[in-house]
Every structure is written in C-alpha cells, then in structure tokens.
DSSP file (Angstrom, degrees, kcal/mol; ACC not computed):
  #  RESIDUE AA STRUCTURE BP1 BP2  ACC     N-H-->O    O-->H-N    N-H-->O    O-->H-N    TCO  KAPPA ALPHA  PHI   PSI    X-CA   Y-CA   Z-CA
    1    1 A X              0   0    0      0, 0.0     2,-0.2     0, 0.0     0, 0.0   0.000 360.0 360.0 360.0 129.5  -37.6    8.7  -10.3
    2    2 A X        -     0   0    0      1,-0.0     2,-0.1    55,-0.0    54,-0.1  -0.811 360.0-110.7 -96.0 137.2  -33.5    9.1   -9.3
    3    3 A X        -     0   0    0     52,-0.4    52,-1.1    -2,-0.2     2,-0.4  -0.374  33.0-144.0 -45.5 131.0  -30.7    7.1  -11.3
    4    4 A X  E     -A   54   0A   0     50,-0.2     2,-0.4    -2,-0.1    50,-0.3  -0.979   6.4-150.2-101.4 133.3  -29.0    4.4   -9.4
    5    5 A X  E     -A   53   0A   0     48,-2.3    48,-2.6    -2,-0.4     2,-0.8  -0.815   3.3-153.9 -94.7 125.0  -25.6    3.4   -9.5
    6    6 A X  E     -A   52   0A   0     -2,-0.4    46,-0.2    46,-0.3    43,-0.1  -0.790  17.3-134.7 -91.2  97.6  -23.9   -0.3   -8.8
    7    7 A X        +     0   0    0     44,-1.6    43,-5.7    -2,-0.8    44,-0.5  -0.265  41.3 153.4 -58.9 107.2  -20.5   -0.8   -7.7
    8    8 A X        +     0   0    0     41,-0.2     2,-0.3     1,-0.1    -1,-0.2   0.350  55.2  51.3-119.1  22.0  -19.2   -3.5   -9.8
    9    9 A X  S >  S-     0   0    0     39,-0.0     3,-1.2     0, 0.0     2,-0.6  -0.989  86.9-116.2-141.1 126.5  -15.5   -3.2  -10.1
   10   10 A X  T 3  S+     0   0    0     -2,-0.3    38,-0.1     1,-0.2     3,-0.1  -0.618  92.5  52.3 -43.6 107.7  -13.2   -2.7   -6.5
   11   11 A X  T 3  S+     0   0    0     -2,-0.6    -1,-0.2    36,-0.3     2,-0.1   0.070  71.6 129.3 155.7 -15.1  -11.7   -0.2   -6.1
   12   12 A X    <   -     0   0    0     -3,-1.2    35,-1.7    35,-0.2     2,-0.3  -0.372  33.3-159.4 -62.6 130.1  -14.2    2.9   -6.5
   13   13 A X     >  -     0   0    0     33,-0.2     4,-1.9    -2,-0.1     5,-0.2  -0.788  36.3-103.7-108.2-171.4  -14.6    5.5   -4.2
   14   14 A X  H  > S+     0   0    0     -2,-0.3     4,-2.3     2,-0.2     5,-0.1   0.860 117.4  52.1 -64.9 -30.3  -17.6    7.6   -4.1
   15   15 A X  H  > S+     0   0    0      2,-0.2     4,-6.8     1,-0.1     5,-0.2   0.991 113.8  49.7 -44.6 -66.1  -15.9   10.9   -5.9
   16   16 A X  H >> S+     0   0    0      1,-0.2     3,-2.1     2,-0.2     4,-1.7   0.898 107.6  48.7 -36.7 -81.8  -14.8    8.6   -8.5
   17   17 A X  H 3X S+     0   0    0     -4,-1.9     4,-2.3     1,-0.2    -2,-0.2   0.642 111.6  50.8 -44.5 -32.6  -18.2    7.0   -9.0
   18   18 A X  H 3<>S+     0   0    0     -4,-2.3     6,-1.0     3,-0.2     5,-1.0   0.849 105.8  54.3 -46.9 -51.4  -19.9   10.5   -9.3
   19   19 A X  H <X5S+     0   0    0     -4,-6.8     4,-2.0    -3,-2.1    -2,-0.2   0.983 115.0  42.4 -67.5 -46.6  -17.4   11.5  -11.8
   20   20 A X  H  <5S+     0   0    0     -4,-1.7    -2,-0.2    -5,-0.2    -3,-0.2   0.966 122.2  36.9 -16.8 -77.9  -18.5    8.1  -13.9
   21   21 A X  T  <5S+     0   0    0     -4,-2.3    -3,-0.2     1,-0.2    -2,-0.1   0.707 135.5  17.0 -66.7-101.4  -22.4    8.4  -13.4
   22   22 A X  T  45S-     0   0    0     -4,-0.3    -1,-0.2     1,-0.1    -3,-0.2   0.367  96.8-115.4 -94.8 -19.1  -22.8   12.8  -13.7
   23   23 A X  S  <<S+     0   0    0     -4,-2.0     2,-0.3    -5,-1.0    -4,-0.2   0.546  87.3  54.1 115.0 -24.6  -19.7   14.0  -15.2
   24   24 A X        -     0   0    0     -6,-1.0    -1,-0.3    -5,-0.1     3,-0.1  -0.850  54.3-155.9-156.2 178.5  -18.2   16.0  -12.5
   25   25 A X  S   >S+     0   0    0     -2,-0.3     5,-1.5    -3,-0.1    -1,-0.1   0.077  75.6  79.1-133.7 -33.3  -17.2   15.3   -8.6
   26   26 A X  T > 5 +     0   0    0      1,-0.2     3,-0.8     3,-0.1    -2,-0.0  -0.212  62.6  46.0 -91.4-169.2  -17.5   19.2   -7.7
   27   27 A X  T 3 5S-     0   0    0      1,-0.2     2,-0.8     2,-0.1    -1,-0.2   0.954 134.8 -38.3  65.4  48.1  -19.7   22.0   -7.0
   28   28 A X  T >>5S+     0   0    0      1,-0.1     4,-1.3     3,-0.1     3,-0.9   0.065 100.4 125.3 120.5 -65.0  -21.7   19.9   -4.5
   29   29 A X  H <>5S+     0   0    0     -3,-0.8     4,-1.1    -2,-0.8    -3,-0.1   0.780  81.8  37.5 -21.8 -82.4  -21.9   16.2   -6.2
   30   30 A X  H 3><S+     0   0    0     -5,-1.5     4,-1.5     1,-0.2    -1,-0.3   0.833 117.6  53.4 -64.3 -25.0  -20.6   14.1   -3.6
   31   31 A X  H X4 S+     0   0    0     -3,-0.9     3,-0.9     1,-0.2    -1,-0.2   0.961 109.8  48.8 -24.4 -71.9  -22.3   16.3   -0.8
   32   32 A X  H 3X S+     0   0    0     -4,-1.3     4,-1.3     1,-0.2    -1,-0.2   0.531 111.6  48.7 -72.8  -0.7  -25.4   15.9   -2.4
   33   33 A X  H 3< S+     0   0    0     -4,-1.1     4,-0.3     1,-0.2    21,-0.3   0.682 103.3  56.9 -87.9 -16.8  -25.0   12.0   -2.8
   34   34 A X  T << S+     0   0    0     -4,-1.5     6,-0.2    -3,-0.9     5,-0.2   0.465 112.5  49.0 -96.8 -17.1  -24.0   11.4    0.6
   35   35 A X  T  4 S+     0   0    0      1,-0.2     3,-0.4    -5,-0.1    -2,-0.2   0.961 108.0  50.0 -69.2 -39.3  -27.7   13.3    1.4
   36   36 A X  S  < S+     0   0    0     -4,-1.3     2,-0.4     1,-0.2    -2,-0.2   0.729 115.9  41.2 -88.8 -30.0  -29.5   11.6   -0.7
   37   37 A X  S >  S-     0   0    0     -4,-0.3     3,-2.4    17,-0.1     4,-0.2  -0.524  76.6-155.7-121.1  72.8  -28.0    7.6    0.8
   38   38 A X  T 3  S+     0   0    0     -3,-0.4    -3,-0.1    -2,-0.4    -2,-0.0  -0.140  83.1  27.6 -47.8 131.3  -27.9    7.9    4.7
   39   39 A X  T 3  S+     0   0    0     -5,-0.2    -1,-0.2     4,-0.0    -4,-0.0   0.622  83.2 104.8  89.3  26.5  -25.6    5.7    5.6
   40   40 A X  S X  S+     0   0    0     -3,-2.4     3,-0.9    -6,-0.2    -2,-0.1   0.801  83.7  60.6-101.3 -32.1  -23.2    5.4    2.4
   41   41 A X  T 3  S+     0   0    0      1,-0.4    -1,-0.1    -4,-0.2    -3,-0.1   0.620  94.2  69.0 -81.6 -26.6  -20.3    7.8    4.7
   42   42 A X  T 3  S+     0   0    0      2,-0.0    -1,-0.4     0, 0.0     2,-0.4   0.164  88.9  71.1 -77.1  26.2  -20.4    5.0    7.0
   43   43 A X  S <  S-     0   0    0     -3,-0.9     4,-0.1     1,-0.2    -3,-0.0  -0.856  94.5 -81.5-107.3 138.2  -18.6    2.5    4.6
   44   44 A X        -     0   0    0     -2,-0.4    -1,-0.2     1,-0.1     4,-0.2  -0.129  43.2 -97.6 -41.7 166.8  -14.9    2.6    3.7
   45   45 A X  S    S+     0   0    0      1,-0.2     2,-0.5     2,-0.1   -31,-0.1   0.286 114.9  64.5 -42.3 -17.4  -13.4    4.7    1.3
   46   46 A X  S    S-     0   0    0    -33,-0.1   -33,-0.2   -32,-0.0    -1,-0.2  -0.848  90.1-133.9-133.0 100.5  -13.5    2.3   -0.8
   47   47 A X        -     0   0    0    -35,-1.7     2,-0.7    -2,-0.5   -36,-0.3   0.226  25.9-107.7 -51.7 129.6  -16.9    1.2   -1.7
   48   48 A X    >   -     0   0    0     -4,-0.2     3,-1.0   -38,-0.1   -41,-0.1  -0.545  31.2-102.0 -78.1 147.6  -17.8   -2.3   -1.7
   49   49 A X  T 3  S+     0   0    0     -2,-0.7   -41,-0.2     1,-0.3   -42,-0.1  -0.234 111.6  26.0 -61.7 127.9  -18.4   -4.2   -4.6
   50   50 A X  T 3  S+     0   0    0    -43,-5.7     2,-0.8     1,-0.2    -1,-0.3   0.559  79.2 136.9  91.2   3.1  -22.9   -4.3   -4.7
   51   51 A X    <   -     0   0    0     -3,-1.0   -44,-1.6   -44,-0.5     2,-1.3  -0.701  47.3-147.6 -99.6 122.9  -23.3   -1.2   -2.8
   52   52 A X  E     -A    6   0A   0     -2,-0.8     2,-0.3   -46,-0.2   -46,-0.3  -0.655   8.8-152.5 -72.5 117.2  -26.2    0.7   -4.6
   53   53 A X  E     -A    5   0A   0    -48,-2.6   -48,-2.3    -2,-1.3     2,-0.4  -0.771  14.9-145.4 -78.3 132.5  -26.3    4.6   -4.7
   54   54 A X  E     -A    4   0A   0     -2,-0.3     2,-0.5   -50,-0.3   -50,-0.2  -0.586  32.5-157.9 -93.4 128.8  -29.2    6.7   -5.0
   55   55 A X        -     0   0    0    -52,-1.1   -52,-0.4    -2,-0.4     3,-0.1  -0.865   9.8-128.4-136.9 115.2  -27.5    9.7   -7.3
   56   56 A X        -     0   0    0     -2,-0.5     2,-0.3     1,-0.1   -53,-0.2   0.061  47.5 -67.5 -50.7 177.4  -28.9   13.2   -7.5
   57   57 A X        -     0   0    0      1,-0.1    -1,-0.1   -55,-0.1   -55,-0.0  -0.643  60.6 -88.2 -99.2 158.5  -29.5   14.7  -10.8
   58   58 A X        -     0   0    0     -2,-0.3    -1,-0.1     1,-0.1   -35,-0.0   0.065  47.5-108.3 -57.3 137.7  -26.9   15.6  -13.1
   59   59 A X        -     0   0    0    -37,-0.1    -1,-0.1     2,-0.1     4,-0.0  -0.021  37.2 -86.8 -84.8-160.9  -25.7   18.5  -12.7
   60   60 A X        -     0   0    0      1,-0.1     3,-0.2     2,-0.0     0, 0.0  -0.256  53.6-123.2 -94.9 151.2  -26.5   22.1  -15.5
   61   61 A X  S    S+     0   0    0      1,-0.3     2,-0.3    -3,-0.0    -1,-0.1   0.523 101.9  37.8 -92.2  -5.6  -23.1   21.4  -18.5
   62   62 A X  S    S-     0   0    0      3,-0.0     2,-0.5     2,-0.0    -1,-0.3  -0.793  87.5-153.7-150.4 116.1  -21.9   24.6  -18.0
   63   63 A X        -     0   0    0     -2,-0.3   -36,-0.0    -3,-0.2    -4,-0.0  -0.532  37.5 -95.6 -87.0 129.8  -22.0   26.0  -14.1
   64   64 A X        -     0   0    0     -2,-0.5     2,-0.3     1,-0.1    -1,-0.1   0.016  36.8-152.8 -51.0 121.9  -22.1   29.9  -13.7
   65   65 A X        -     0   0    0     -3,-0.1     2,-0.3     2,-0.0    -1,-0.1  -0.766  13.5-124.4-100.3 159.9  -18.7   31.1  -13.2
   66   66 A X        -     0   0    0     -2,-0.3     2,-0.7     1,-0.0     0, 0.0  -0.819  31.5-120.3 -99.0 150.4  -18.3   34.8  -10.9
   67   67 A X        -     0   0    0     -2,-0.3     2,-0.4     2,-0.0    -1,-0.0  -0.754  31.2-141.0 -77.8 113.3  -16.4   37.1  -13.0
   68   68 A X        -     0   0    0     -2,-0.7     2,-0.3     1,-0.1    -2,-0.0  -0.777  13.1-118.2 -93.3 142.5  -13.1   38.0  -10.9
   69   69 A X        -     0   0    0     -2,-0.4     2,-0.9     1,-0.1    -1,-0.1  -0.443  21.7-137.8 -84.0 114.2  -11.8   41.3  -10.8
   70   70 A X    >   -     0   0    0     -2,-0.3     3,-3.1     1,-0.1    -1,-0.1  -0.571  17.1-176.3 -86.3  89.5   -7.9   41.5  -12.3
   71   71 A X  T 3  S+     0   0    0     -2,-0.9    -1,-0.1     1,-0.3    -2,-0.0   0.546  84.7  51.1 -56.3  -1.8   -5.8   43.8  -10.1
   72   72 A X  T 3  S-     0   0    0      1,-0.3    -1,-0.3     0, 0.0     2,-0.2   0.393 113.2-113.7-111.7 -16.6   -2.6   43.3  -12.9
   73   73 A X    <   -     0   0    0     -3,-3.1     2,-1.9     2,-0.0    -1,-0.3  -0.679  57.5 -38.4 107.5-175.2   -4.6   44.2  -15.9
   74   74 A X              0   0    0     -2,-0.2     0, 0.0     1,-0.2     0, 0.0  -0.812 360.0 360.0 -79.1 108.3   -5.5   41.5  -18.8
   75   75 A X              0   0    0     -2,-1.9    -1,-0.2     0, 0.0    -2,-0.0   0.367 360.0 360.0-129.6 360.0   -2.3   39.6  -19.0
C-alpha cells in the first residue's frame, strides 16, 4: 500500500508537496511522483486544492554521496 497526499491549502506545487510528505524534492522525488499519477503534469503548477497524489516511498535518510577528487588539496 503507497501514502497518499491531499492538497488542502492553495498554493502548493508538486516540489513543495514532496518536500512536506518525504522530506526532500531531489534525487528523483518529483520524477518519481509524476510516474507514479499519470496525468498530475497535466495540471497547473499550482496544484488544485482536492487533487490526490499517489507518493512513492520515502526516500533512504542519508543518500550515498561520490567522493570527488580535490585538484587544490584539502582546503
């Protein structure tokens, strides 16, 4: 069973509402929310008030970072 979210205040878009429900916007989030509710990218930018979302699951609390290579040294 997936959480659902209910827009109940104007003004949300979907980034926003992501960061609410899971915590984060990146790495993916809104991608995967827009798979998950065909036909939530057709609506403005600014959700209407009632629209339910289908919300993927939250994502891991700390996402693997790549170690980048420092061409200056530690500083």
């Amino acid at each position: 069973m997936s959480d659902r979210y209910t827009v109940r205040r104007d003004g949300l878009r979907l980034d926003q509402v992501a960061r609410e429900a899971l915590g984060s916007w990146t790495n993916g989030i809104v991608e995967a929310t827009l798979d998950r509710n065909p036909g939530l990218a057709l609506l403005p930018t600014i959700l209407p008030v009632g629209t339910v979302i289908d919300l993927p699951p939250r994502p891991a609390a700390d996402p693997v970072r790549k170690k980048v290579a420092k061409i200056w040294g530690e500083a």
